[in-house]
N, C-alpha and C positions, 0 to 999 in steps of 0.2 A: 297159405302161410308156411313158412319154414316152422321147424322144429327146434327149438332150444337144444343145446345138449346140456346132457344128464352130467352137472359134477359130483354128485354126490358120490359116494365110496360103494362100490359093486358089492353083491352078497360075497363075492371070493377072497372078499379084503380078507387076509388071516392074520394070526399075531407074530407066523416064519417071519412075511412079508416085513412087517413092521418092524422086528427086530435084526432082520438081515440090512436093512436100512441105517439103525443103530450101530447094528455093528461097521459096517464100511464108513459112517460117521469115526467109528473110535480109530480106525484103519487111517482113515485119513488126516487125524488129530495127530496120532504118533509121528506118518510122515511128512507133517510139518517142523516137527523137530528139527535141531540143525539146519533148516534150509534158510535160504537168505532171500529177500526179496519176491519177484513174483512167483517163484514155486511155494514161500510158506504161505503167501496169501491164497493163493488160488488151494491149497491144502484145506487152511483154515476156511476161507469159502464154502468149501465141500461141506465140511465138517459141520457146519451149521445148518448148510441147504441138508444134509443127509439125517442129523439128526432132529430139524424140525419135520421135515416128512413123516419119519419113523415113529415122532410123538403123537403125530395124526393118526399114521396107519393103526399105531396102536390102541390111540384111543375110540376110534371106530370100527374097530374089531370086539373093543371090549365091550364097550357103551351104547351099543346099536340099539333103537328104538326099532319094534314091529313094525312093518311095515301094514298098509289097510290088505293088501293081498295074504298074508298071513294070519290076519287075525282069524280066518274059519267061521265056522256056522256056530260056534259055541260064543263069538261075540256079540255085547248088544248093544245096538246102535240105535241112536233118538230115530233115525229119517226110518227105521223097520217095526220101530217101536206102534203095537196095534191098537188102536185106541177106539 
């Protein structure tokens, strides 16, 4: 069987990443300004694709759940649990 790939967000996600996203979102918001036709849109386009990424990157940098590989020898788990 083939393997899925992983989308989930890599340990390396950082909140730079996230926010450098934001910012080229705000980048490309301003040079929509003045433009007419398909350059404000494809501006405006960016602008949204750049900043819904960024709220992701961000919010998965911030809000990252442990993963089972981190939790270590100090977690307790039912399936180790000695009965």
């Amino acid at each position: 069987m083939t393997r899925r790939p992983d989308i989930r967000p890599r340990r390396g996600t950082s909140l730079s990443t996230g926010l450098l996203c934001v910012l080229l979102g705000l980048v490309a918001l301003v040079l929509s300004r003045g433009r007419d036709g398909f350059d404000k849109g494809f501006f405006q386009g960016a602008c949204i694709a750049l900043m819904v990424l960024g709220a992701y990157l961000l919010g998965s940098a911030t809000f990252r759940k442990g993963a089972a590989d981190e939790l270590g020898d100090d977690a307790w788990l039912p399936s180790r649990d000695g009965r």
